[in-house]
N, C-alpha and C positions, 0 to 999 in steps of 0.2 A: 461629412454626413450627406452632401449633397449628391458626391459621387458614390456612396452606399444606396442612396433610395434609387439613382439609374439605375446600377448595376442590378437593383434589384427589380428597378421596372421592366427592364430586360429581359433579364430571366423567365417573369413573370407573363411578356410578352409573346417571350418564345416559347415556354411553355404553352399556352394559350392556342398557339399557331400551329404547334406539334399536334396538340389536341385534335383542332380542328380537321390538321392534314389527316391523322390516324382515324377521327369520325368518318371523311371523305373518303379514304381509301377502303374501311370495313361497310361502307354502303355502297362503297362503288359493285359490288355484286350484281346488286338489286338492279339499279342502272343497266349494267349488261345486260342482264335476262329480259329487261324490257327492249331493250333495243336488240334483240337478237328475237323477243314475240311480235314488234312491230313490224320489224322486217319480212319476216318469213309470213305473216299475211298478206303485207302490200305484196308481194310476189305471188300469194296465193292468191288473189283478185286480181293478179296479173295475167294468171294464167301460166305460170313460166312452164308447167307442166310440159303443155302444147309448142314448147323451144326446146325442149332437149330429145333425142332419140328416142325413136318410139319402144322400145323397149326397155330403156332405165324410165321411164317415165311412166310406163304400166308399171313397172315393180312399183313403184314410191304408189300410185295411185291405189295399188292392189294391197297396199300393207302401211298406208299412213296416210291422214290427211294433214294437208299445212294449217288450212284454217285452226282444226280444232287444235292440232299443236299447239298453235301461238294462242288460245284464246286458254286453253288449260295452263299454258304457265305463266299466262297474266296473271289468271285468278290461282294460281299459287301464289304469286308477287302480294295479290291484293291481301290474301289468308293470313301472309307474314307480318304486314309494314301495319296495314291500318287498325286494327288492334292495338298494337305497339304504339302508334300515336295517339290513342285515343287516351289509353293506362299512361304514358307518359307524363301526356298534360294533366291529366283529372279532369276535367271541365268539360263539360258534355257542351256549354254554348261555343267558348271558345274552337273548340274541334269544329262543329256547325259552320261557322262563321268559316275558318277556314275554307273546309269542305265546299262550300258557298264559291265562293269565289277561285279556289280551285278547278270545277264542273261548270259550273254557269256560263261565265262568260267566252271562253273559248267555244262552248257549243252553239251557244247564241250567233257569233264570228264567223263559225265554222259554216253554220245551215246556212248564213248570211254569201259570205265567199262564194259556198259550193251554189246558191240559187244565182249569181252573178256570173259565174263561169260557164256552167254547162249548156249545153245546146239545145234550143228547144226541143218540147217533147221528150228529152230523157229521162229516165225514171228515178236517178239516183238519189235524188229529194224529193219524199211523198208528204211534204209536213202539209201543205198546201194542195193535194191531190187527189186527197178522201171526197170531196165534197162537204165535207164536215170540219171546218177549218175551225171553228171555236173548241170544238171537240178536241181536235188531234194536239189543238196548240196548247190547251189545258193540257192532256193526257201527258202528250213532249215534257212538258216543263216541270211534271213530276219524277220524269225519268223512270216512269214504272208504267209506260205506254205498252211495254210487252206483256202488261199481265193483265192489261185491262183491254186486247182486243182489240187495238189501234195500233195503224203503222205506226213505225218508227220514221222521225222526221228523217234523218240519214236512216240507211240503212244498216250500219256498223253499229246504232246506238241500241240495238237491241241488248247488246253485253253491259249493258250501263243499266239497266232496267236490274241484273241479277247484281250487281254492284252495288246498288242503291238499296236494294232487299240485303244485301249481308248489313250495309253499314247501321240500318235500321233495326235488325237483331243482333248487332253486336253495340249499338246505342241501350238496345234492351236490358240485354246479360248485363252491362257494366253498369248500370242503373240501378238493378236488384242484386247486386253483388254475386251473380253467378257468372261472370267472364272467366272465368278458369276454367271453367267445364267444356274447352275447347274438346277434348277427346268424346266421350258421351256423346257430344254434340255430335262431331265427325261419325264417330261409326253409328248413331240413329239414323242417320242420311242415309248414310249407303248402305243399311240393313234393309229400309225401308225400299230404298230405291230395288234392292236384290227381290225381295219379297215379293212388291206389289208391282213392280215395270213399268207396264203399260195397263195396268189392270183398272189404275186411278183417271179418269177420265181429264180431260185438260177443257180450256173454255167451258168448265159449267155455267159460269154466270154473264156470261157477255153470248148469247142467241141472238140477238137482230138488234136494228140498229136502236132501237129504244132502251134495250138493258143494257148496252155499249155508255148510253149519254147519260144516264142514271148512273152507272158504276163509275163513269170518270168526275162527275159533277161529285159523287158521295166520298169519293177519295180524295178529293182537291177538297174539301171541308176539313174530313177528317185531319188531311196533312196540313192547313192551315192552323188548324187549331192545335197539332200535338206540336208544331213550330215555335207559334206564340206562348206555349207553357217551356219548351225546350230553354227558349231566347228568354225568358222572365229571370232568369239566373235564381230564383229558389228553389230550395232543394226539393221538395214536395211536388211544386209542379213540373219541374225538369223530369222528375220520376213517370209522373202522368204521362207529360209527352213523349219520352222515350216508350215505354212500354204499350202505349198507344200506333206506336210507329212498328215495335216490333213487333205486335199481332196485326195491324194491318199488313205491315209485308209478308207474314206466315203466310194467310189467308188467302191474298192475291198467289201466291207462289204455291199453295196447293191447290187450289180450287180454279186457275183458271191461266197454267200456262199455257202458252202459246209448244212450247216444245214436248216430244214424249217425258211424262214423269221421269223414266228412269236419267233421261241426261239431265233436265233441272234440280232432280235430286242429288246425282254425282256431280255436280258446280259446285255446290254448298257443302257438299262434302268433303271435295277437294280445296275448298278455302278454309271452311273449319281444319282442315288438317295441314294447309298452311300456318295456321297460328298454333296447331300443338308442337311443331318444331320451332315458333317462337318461344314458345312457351318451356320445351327442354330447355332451349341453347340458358334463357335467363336461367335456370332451375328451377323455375314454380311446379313444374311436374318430372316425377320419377322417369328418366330418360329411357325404361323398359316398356312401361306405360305408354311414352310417344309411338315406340318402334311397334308395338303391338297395333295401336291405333291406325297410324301412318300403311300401315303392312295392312293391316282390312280393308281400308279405304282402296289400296290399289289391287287388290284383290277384289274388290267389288266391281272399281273399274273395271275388271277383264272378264270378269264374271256375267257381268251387265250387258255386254255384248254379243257375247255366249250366246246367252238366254233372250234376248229385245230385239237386239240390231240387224235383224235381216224380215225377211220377207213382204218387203215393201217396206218395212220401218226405217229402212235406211237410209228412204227418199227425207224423214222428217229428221234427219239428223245430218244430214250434207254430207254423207259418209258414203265411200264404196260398200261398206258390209262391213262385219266382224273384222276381219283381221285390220282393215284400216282404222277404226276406233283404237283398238287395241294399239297397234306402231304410232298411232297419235299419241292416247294417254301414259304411255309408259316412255315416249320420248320425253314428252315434257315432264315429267316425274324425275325421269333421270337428268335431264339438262339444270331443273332448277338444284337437285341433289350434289351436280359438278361444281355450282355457283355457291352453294352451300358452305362445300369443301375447301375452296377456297376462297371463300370470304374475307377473308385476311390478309391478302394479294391484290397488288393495284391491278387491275382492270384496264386494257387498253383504252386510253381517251378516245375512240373514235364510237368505241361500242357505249361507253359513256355517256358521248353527246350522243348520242344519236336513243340513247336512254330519256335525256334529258327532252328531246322534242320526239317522244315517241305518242305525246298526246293529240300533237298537232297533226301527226303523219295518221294516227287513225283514222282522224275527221275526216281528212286530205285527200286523203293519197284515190278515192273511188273517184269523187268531183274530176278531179284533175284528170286520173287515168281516160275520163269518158270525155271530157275536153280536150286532152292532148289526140286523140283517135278522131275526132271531129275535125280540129286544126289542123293535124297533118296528113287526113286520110292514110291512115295506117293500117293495113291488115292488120284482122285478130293474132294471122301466124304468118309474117313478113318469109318470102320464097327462099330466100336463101342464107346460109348462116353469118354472112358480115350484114345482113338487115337485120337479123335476130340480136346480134350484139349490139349494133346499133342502138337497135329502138327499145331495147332496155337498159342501157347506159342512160340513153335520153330520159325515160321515165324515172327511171331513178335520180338521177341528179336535178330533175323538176321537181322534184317529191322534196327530197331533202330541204333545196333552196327555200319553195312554199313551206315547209313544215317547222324552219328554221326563221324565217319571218314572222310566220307568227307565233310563234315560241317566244322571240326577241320583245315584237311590238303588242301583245296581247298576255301571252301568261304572265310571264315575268312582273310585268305591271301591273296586273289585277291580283298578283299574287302579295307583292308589296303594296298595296292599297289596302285590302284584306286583313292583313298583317298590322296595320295603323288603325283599321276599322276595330278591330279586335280590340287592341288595345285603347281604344277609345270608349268603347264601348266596357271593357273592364273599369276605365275609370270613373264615369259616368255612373254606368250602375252594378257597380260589385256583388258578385258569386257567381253561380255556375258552378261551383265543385261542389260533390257530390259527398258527405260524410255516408261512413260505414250507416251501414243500418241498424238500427236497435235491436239487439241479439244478445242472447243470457251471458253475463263477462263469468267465464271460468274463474273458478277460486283454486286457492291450496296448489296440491301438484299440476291438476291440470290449467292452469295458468302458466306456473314454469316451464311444462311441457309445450304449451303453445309458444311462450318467447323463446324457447330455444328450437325449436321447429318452422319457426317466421324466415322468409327470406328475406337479408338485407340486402339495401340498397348497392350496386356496385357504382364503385369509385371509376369515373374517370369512361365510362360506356358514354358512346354518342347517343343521341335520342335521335331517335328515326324521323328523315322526314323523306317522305312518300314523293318524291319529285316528280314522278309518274302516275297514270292513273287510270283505271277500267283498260279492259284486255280488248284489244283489237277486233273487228267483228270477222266473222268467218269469208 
């Protein structure tokens, strides 16, 4: 008997281990794509443009930008995974708490680092440079500084501002049980975005510096309070504060972006439509449905550009013009569509790690670059091509090392603290999950029609977890 229960703990172990391996490897996708959008920013903030021949280097200029490449298929990444973790777990606090310590403390880390490294007078950290330091450090620490008319403490964290607005309406939808309505969702964006463009005015409500410290002060309420109902783990008030959350981020995100409407509107459209291809792969939506969705949305993308992105608009988009929007957005469309395809193939480890600290390399990688140019008096464009190789081997292999340090001594371990808080916090004070809402229960046939129409749970599917997070900044 004794040698029956090993052989069966074994099994059971290995099993287990397979599991695990088989979740690692079909997430290993996600990993790539982020380490393949973290990358190709820190080299767009490198400049590498200005290192290669001047004529491949117009081309790429004249028909793609890096930045918004890697910054569109982050927020592809974010559209797929954090939904999916959110519907996995049920628990709106739980999710929170992670998210929490997820975001928080590496950015804390990060503005701390990057103020410790760079040389005086540089501008790469303005959290401290407004002259309105209570202000910017409220606004910062809701991460929705981009919508309220305040720098951003780094300057990369402006994409965590549009990050922090999905997580908040997709906090909403899963609260009032419309989180499936990922497509609707998606092509409202970029119908709206097609229609109106530039027509919708951005900063209406932040004019001078007094409606600036009003809107940051009434939002730091607002989010304090829809928190404390979030964090209460009852179901009632968790609803409050969710839906509290996701009409403040609406609100902010129409009425007072920092960017032309039509690209804060195709962000959220291309994230919604992140999640309607999570949304096929599980079955919850009829997979003709997604393709139709998925196909507007990038049809708006190009469309968008068309009609917005030139005549001086293309200074407020960091873009050459039309055609390089367009070579941006349908890169990243099709790179996440390659990672898509296979999903189910291991992933080189290198694109992996490098997936895995692509949070730290966000924060990173600007501080440093303008540190390392201080330290070693570097030209912008070093004279000759074995300086050019050089001095970006050198950046890059600082990058990594910084980005992998605190990857090691900072994520990792606020993310396992988190993880213990949570559960602490579950045992302490139980709930946080979210019952269906009270809705007329079908009888007779349409009852059976609904249980056989319900999608089951799949056996043996990893749950998502989001190792990565918010898209690199331009």
């Amino acid at each position: 008997m004794k040698t029956i229960r090993q052989l069966s703990a074994r099994r059971v172990g290995g099993s287990t281990k397979a599991q695990a391996g088989g979740a690692a490897a079909r997430l290993g996708w996600l990993d790539a794509l982020r380490g393949v959008a973290a990358l190709v920013v820190a080299l767009h903030h490198f400049d590498v443009l200005k290192l290669l021949p001047d004529r491949l280097a117009a081309f790429i200029w004249w028909h793609g930008d890096l930045g918004l490449y890697g910054v569109m298929l982050f927020f592809l990444v974010s559209g797929y995974i954090i939904p999916a973790s959110l519907e996995r777990r049920g628990n709106v606090r739980a999710f929170w708490i992670g998210r929490f310590f997820r975001l928080w403390p590496p950015v804390i880390i990060g503005i701390a680092v990057a103020l410790a490294i760079i040389p005086k007078g540089d501008g790469s950290v303005a959290l401290f440079a407004t002259g309105h330091n209570y202000v910017a450090v409220a606004a910062n620490t809701t991460m929705l500084q981009d919508f309220m008319g305040v720098w951003n403490g780094l300057g990369v964290m402006w994409t965590l501002s549009y990050e922090m607005a999905f997580y908040y309406m997709v906090t909403a939808l899963f609260a009032v049980g419309q989180h499936r309505r990922s497509g609707p969702i998606a092509v409202a964006f970029a119908a709206v975005a097609l229609i109106f463009g530039t027509s919708i005015a951005s900063h209406t409500m932040t004019v001078d510096a007094a409606s600036t410290h009003n809107l940051v002060w009434g939002v730091v309420l607002i989010v304090l309070f829809a928190f404390a109902c979030v964090l209460s783990g009852r179901a009632n008030l968790t609803r409050i504060g969710a839906i509290t959350l996701g009409v403040l981020a609406f609100v902010l995100m129409y009425n007072n972006s920092r960017a032309p409407m039509f690209e804060t509107l195709m962000i959220f459209a291309t994230m919604f439509a992140g999640t309607v291809i999570y949304r096929a792969e599980r079955g919850q939506i009829d997979r003709l449905q997604a393709v139709l969705c998925c196909g507007f949305v990038m049809a708006a993308g190009v469309a968008v550009a068309f009609f917005y992105n030139h005549s001086g608009m293309e200074n407020n988009t960091w873009t050459a013009g039309p055609r390089a929007w367009i070579g941006s957005y349908l890169g990243a469309w099709i790179t996440f569509g390659i990672g898509f395809a296979l999903r189910k193939r291991r992933f080189p480890k290198p694109l992996t790690w490098l997936g895995g600290i692509s949070f730290s390399l966000y924060l990173l990688h600007v501080p440093v670059l303008h540190t390392l140019h201080h330290l070693l008096n570097v030209p912008k464009v070093p004279p000759t091509t074995g300086g050019k190789v050089i001095w970006t081997v050198e950046y890059l292999a600082v990058i990594m090392i910084a980005s992998w340090v605190m990857y090691k001594l900072v994520e990792l371990p606020v993310q396992k603290l988190g993880r213990k808080v949570g559960k602490w916090v579950d045992r302490r004070w139980p709930g946080g999950e979210l019952p269906p809402l009270a809705l007329a229960v079908p009888t007779g046939a349409a009852a059976a029609t609904a249980a056989t129409t319900s999608t089951p749970a799949r056996a043996g599917e990893p749950v998502p977890v989001e190792a990565g997070v918010g898209p690199p900044g331009r």
